[in-house]
N, CA, C and O atoms as a Tripos MOL2 file, in Angstrom:
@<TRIPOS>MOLECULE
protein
  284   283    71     0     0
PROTEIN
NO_CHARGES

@<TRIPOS>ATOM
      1 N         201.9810  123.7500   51.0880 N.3       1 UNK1
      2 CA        201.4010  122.5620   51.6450 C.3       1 UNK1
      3 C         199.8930  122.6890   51.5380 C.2       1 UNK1
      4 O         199.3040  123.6740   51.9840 O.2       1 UNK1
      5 N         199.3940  121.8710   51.0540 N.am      2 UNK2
      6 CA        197.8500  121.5940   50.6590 C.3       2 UNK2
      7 C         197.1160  121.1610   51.8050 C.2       2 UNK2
      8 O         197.6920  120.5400   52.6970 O.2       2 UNK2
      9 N         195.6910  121.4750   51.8740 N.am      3 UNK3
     10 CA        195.1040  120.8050   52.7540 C.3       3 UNK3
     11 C         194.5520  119.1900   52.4050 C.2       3 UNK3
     12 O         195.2840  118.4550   51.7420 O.2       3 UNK3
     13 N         193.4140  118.7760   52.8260 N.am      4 UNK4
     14 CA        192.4850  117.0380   52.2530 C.3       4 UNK4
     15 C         192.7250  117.5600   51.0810 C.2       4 UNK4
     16 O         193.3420  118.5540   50.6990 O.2       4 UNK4
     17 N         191.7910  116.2400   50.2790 N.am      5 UNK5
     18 CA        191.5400  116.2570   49.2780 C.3       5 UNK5
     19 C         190.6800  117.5860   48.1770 C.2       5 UNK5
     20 O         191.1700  118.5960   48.6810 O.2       5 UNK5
     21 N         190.0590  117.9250   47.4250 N.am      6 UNK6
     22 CA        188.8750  118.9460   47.1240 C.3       6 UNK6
     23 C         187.3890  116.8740   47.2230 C.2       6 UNK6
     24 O         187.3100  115.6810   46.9300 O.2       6 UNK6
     25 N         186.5310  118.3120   48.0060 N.am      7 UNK7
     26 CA        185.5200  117.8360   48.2010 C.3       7 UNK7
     27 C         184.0930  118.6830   47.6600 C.2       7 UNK7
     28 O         183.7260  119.7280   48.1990 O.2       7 UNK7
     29 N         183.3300  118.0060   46.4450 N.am      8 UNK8
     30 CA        182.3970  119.0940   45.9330 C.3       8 UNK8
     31 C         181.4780  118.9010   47.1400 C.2       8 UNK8
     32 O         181.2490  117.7420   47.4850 O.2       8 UNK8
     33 N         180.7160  120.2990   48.0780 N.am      9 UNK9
     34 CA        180.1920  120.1350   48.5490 C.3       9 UNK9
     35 C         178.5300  120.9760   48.5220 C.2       9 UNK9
     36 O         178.2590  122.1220   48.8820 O.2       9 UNK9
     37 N         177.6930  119.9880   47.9980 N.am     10 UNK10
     38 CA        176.4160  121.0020   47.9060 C.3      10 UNK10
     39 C         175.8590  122.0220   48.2010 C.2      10 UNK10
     40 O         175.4120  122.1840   49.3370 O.2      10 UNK10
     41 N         175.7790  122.7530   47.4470 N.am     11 UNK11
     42 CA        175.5780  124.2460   48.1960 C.3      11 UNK11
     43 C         174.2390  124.6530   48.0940 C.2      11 UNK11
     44 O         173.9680  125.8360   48.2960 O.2      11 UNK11
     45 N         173.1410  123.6380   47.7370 N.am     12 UNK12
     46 CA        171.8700  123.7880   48.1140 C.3      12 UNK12
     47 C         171.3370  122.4420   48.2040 C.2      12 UNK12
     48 O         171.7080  121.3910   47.6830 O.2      12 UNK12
     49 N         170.0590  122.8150   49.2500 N.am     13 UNK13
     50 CA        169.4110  121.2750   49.9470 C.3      13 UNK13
     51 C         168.5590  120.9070   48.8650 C.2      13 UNK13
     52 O         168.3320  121.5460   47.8380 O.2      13 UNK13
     53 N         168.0900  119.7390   49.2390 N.am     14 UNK14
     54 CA        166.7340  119.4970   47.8260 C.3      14 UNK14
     55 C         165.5010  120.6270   48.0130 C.2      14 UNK14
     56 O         164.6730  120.7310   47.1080 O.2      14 UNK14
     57 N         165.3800  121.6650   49.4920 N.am     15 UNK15
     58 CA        164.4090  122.7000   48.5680 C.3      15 UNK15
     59 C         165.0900  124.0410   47.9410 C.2      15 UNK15
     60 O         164.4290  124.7500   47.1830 O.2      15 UNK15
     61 N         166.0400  124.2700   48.1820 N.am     16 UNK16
     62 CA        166.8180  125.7720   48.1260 C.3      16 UNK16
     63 C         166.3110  126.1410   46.5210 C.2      16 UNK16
     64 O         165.7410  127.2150   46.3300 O.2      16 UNK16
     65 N         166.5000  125.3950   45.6230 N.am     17 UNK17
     66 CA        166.0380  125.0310   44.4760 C.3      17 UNK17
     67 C         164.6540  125.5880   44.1310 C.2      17 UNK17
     68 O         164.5130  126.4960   43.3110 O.2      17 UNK17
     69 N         163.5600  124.9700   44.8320 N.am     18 UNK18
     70 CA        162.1510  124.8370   44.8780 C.3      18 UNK18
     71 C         161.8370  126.3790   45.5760 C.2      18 UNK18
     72 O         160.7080  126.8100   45.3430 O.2      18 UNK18
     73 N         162.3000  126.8240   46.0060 N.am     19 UNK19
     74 CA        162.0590  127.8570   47.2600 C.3      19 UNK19
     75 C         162.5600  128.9130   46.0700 C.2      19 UNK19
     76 O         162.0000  129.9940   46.2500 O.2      19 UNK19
     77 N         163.2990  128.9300   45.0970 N.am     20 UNK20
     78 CA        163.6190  130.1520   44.0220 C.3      20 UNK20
     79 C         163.2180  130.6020   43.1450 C.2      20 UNK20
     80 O         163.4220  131.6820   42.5920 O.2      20 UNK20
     81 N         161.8820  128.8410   42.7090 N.am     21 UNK21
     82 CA        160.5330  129.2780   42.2060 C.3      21 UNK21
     83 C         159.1790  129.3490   43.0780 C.2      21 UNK21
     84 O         158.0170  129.1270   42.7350 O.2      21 UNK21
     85 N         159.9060  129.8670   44.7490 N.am     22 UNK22
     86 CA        157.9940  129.9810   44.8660 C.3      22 UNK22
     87 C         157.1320  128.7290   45.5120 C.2      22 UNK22
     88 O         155.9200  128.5940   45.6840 O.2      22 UNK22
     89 N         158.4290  127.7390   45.8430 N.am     23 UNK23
     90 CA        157.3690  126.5180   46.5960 C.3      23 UNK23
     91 C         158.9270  126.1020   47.7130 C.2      23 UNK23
     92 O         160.0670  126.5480   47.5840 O.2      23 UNK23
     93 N         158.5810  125.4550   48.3970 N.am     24 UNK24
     94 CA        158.6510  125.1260   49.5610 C.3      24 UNK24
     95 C         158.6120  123.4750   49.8000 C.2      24 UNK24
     96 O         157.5730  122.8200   49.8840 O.2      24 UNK24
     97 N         159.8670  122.9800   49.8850 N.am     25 UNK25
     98 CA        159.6090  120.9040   49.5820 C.3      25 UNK25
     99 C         159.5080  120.6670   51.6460 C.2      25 UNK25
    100 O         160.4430  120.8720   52.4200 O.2      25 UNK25
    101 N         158.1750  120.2300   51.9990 N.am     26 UNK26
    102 CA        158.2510  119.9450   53.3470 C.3      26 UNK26
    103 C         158.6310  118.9520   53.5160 C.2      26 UNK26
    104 O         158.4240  117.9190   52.8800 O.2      26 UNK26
    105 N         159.7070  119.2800   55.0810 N.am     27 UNK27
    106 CA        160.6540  118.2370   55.7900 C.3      27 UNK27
    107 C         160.2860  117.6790   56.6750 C.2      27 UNK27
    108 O         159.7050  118.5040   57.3810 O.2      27 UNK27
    109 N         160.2430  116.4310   57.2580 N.am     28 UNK28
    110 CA        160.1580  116.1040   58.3570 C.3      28 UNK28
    111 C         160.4710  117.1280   59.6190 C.2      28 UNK28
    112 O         161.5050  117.7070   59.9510 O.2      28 UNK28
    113 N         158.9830  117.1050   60.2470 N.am     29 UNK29
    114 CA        159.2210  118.2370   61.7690 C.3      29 UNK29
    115 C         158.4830  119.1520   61.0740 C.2      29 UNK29
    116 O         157.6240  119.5750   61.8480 O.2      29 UNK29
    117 N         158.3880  119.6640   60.0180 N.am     30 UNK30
    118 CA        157.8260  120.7370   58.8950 C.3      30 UNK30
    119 C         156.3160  120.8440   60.0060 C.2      30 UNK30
    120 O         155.9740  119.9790   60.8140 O.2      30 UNK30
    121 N         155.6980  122.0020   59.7640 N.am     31 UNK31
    122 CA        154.1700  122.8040   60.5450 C.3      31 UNK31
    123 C         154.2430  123.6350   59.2280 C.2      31 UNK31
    124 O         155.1700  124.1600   58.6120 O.2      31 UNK31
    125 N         152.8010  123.5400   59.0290 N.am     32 UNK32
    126 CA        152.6580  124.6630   57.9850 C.3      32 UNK32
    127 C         152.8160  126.3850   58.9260 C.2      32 UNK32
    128 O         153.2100  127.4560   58.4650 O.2      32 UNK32
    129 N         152.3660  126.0810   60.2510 N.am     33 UNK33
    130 CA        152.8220  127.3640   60.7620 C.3      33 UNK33
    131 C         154.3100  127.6540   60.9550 C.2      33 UNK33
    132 O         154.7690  128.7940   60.8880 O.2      33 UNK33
    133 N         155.0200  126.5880   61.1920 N.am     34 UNK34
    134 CA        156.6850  126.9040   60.9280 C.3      34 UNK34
    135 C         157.1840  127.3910   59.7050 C.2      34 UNK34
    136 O         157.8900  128.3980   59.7580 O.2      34 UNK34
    137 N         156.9220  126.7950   58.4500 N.am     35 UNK35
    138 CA        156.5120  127.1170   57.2290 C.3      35 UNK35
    139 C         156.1580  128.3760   57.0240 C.2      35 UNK35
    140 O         157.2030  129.0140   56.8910 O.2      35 UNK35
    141 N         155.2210  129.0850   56.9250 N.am     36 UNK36
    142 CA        155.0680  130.3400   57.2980 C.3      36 UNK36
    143 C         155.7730  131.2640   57.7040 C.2      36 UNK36
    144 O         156.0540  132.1850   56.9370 O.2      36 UNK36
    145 N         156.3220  131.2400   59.2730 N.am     37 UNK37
    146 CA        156.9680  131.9150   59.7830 C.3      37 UNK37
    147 C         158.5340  131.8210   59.4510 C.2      37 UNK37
    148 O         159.2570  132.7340   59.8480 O.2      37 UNK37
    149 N         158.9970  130.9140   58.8470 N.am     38 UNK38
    150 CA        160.5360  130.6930   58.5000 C.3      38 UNK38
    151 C         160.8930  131.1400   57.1840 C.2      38 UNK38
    152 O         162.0420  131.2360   56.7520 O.2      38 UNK38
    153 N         159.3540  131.5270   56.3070 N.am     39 UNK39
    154 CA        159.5940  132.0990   55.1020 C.3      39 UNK39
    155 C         158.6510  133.5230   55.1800 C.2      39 UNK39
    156 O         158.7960  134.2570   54.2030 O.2      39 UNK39
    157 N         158.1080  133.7930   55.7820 N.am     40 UNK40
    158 CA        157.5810  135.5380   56.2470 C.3      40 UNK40
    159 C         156.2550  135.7810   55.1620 C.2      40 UNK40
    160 O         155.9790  136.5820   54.2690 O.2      40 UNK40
    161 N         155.5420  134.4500   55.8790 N.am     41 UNK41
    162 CA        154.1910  134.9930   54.5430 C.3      41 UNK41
    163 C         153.1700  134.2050   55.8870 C.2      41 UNK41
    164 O         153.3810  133.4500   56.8370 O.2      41 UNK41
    165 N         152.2550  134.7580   55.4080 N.am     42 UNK42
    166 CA        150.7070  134.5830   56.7150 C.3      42 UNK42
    167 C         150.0430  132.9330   56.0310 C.2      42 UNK42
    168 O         149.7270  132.4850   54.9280 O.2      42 UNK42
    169 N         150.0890  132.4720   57.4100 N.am     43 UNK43
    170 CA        149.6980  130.5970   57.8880 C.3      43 UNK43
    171 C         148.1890  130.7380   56.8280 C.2      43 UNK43
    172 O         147.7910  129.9260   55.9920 O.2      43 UNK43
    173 N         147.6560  131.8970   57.1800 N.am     44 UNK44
    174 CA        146.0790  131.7080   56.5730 C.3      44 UNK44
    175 C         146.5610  131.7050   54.8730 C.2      44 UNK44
    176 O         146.1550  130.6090   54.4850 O.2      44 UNK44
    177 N         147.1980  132.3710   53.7380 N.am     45 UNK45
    178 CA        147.5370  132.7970   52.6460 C.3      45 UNK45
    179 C         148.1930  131.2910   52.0550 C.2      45 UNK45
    180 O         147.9100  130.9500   50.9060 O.2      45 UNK45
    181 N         149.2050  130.3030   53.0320 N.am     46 UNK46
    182 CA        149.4970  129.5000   52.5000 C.3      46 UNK46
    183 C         148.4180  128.2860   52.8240 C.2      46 UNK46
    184 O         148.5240  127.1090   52.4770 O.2      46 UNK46
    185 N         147.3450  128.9030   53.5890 N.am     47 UNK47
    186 CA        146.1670  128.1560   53.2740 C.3      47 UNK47
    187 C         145.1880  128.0410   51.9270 C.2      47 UNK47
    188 O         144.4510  127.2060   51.4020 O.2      47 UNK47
    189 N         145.5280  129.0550   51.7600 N.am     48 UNK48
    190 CA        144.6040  129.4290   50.7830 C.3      48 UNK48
    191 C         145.1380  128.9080   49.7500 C.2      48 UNK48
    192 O         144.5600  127.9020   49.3400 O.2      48 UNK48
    193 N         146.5190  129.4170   48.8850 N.am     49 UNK49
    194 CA        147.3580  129.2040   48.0200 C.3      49 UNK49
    195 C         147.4280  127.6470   47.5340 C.2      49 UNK49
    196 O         147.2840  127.0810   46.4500 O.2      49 UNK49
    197 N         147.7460  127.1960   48.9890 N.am     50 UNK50
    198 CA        147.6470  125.9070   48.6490 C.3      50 UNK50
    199 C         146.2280  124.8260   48.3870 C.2      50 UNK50
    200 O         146.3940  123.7950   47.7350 O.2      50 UNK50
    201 N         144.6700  125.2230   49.0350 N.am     51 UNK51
    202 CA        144.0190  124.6710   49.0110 C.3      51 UNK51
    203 C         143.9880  123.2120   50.0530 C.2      51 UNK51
    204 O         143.4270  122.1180   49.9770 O.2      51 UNK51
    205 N         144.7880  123.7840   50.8990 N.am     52 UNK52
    206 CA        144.4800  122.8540   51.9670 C.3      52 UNK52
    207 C         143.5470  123.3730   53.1390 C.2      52 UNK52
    208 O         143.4000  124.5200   53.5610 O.2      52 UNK52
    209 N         143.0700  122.4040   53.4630 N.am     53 UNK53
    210 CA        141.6230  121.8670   54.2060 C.3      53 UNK53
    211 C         142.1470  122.0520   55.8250 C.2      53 UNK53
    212 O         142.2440  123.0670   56.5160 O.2      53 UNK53
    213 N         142.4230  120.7000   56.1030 N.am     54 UNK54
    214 CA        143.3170  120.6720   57.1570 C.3      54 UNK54
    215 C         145.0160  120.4010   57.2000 C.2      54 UNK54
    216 O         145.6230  119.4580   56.6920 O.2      54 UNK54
    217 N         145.4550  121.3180   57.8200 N.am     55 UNK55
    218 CA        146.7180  121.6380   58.1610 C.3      55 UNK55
    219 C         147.6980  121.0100   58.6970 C.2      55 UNK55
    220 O         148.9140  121.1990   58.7470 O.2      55 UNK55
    221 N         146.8110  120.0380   59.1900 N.am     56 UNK56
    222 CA        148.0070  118.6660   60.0730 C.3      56 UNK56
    223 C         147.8280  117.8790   59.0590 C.2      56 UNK56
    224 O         148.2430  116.8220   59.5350 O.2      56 UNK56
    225 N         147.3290  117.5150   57.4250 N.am     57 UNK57
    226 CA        147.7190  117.1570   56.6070 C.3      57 UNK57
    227 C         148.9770  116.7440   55.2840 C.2      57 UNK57
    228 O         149.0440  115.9630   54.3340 O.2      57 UNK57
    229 N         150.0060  117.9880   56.0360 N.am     58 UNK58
    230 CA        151.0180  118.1090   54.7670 C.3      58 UNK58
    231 C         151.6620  117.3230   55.1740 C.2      58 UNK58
    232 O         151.5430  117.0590   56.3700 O.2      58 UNK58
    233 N         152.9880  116.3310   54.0600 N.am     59 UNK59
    234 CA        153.7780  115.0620   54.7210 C.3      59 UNK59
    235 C         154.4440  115.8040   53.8950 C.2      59 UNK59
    236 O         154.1950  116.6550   53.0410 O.2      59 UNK59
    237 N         155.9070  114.9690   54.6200 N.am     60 UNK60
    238 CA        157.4480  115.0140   53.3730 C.3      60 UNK60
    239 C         157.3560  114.8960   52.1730 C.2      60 UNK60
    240 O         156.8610  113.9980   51.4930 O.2      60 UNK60
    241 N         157.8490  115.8320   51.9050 N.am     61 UNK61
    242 CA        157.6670  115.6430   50.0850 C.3      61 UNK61
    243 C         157.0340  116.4300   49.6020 C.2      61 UNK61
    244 O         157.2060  116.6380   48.4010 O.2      61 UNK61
    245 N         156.2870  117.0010   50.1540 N.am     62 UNK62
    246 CA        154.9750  117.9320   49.4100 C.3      62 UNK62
    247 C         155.2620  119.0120   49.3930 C.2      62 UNK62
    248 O         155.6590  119.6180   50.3890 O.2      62 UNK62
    249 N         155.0710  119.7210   47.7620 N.am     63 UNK63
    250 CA        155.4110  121.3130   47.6000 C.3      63 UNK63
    251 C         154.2950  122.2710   47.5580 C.2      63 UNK63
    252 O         153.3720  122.4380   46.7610 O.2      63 UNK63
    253 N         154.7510  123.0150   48.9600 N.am     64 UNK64
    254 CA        154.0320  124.2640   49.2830 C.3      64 UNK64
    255 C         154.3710  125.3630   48.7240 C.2      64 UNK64
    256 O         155.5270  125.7870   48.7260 O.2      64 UNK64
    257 N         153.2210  126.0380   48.0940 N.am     65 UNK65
    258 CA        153.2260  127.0640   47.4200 C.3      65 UNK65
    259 C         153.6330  128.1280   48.4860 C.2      65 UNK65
    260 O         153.1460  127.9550   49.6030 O.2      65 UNK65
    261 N         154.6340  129.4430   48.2710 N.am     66 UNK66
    262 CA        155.1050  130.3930   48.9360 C.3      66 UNK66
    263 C         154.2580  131.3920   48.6900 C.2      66 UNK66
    264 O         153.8930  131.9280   49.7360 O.2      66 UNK66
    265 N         153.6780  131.9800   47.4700 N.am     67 UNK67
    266 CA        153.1860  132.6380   47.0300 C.3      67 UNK67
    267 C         152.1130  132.2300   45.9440 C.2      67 UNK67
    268 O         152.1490  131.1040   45.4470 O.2      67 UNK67
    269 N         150.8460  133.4640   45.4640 N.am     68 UNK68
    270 CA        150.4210  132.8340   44.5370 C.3      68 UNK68
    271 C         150.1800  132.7560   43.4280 C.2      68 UNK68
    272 O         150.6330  133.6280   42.6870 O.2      68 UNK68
    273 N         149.4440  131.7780   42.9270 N.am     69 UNK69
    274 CA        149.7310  131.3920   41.4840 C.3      69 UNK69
    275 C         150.1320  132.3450   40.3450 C.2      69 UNK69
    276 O         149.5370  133.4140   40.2150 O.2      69 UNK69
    277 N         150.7240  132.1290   39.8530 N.am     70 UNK70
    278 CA        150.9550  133.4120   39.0130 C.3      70 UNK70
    279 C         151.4580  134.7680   39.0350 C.2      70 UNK70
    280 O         151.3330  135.7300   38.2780 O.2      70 UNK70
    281 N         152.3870  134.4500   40.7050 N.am     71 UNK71
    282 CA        152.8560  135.4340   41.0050 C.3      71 UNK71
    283 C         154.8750  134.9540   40.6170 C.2      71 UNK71
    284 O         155.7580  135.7880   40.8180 O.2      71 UNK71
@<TRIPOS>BOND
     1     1     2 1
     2     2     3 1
     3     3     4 2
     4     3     5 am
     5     5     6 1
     6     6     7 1
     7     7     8 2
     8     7     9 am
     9     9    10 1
    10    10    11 1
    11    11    12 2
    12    11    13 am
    13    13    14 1
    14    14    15 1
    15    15    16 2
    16    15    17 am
    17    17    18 1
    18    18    19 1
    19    19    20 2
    20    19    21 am
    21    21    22 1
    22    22    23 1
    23    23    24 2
    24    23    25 am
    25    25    26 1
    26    26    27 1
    27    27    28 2
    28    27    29 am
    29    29    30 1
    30    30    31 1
    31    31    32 2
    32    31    33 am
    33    33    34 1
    34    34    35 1
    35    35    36 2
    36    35    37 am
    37    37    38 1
    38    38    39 1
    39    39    40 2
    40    39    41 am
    41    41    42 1
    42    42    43 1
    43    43    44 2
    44    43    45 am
    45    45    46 1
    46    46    47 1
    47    47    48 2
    48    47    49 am
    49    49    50 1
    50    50    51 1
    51    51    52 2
    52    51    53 am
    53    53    54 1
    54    54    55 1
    55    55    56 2
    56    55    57 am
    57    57    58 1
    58    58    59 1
    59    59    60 2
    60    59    61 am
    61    61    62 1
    62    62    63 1
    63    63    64 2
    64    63    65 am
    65    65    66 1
    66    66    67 1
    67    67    68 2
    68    67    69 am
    69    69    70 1
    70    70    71 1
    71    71    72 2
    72    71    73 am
    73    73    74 1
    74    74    75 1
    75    75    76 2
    76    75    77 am
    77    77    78 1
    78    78    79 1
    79    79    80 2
    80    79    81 am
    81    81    82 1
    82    82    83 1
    83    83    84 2
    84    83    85 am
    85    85    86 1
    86    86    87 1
    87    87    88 2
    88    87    89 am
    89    89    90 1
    90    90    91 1
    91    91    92 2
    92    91    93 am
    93    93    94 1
    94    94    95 1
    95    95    96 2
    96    95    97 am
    97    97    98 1
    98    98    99 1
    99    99   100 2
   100    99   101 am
   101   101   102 1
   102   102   103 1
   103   103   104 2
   104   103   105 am
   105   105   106 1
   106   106   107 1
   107   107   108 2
   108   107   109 am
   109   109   110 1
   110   110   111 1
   111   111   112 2
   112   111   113 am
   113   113   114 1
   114   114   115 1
   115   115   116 2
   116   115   117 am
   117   117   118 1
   118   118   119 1
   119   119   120 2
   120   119   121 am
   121   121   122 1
   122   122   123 1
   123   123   124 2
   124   123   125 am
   125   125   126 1
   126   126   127 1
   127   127   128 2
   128   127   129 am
   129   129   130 1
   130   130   131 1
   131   131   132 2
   132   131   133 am
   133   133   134 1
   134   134   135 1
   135   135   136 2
   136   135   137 am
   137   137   138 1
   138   138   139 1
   139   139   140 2
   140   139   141 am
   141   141   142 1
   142   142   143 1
   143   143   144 2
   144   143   145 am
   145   145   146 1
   146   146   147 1
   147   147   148 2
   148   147   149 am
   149   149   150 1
   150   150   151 1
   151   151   152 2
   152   151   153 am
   153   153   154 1
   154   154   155 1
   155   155   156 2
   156   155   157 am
   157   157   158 1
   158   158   159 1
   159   159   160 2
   160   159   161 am
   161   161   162 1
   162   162   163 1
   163   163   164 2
   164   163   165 am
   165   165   166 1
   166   166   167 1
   167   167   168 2
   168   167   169 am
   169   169   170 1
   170   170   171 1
   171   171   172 2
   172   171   173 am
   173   173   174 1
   174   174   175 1
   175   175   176 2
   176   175   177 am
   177   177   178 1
   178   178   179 1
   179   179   180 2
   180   179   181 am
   181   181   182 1
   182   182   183 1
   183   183   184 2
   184   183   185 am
   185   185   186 1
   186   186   187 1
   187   187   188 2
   188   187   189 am
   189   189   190 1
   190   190   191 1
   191   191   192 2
   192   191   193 am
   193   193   194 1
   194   194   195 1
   195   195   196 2
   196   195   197 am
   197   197   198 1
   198   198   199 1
   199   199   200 2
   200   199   201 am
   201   201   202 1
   202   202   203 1
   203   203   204 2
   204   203   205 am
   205   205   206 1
   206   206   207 1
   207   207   208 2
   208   207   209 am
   209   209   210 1
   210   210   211 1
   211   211   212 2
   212   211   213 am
   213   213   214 1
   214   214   215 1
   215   215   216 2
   216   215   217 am
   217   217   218 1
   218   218   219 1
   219   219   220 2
   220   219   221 am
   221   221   222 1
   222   222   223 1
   223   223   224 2
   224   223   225 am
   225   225   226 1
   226   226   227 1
   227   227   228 2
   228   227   229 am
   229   229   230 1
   230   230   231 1
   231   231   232 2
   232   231   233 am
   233   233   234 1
   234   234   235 1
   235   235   236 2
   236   235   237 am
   237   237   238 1
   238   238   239 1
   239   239   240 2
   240   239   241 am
   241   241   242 1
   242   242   243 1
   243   243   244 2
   244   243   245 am
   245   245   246 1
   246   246   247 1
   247   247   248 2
   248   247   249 am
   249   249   250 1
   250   250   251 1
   251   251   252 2
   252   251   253 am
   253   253   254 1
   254   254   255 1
   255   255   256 2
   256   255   257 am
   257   257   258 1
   258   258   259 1
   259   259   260 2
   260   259   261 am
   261   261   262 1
   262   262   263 1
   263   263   264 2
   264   263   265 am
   265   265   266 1
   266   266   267 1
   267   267   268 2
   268   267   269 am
   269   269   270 1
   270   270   271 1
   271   271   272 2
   272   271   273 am
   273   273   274 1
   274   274   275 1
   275   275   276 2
   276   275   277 am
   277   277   278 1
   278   278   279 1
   279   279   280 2
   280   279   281 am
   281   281   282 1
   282   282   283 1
   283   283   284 2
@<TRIPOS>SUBSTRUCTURE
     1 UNK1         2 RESIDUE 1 A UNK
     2 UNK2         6 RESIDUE 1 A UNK
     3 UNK3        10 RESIDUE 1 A UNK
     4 UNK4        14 RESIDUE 1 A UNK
     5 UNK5        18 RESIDUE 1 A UNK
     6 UNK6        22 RESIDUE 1 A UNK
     7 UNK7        26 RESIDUE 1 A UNK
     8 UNK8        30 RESIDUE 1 A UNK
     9 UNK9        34 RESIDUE 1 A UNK
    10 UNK10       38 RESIDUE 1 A UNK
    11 UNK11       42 RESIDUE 1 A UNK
    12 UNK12       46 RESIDUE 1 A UNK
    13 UNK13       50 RESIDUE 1 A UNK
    14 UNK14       54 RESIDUE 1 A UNK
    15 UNK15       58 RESIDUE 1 A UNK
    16 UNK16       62 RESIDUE 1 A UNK
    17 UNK17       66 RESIDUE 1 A UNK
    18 UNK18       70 RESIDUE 1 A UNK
    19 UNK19       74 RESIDUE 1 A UNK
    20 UNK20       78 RESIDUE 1 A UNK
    21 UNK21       82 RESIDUE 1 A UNK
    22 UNK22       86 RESIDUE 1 A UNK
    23 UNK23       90 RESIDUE 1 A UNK
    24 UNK24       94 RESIDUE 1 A UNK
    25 UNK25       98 RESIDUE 1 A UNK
    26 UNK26      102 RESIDUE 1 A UNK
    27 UNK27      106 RESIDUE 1 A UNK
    28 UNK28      110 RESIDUE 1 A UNK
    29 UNK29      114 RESIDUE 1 A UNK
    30 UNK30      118 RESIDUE 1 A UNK
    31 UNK31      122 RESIDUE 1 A UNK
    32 UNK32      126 RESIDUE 1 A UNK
    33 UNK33      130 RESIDUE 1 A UNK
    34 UNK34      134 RESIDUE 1 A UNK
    35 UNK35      138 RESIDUE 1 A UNK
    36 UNK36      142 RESIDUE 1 A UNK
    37 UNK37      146 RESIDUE 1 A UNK
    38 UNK38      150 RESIDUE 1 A UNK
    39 UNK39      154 RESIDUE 1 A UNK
    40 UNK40      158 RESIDUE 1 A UNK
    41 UNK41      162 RESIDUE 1 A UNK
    42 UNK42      166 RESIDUE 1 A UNK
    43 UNK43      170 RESIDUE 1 A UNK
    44 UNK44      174 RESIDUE 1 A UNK
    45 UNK45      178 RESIDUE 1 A UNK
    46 UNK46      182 RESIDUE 1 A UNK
    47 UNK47      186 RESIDUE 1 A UNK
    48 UNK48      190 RESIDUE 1 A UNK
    49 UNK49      194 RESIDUE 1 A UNK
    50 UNK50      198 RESIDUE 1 A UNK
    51 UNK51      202 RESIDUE 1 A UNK
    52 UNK52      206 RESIDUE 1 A UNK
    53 UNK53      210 RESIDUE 1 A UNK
    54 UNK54      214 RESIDUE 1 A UNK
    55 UNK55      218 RESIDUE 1 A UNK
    56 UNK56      222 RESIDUE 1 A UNK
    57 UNK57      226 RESIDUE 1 A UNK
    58 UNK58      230 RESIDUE 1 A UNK
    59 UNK59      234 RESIDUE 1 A UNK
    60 UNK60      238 RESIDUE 1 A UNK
    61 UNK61      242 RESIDUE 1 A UNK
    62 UNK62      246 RESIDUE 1 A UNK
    63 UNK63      250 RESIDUE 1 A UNK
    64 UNK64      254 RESIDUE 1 A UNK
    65 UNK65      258 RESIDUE 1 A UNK
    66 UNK66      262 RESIDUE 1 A UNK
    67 UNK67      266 RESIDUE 1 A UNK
    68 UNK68      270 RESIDUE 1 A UNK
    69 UNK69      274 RESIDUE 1 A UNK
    70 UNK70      278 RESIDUE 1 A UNK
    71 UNK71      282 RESIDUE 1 A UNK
């Protein structure tokens, strides 16, 4: 006896992807200091990396560098 139907179910979000080269797609609720701390790299470094100014700047959608360039 079978269970439902088969259901393909995604096994990565739209950043899981982005996050395997090294960037980071911010979500709504997203802090670049949450950011930081949920991926284990220093708030000041993804300052830098990224070239952002001010920090209450980043919106949905925008890919944050994890590491840098050329790494």
């Amino acid at each position: 006896m079978g269970g439902g139907p088969d259901v393909d179910v995604p096994t990565t979000g739209p950043s899981a992807g982005s996050e395997a080269n090294g960037t980071y797609t911010v979500k709504a609720g997203d802090t670049l200091y949450s950011i930081a701390r949920d991926h284990d790299v220093s708030y000041s470094d993804l300052l830098k990396w990224n070239d952002i100014q001010d920090p209450n700047t980043i919106v949905v959608g925008q890919e944050i560098r994890l590491a840098p360039s050329g790494s």
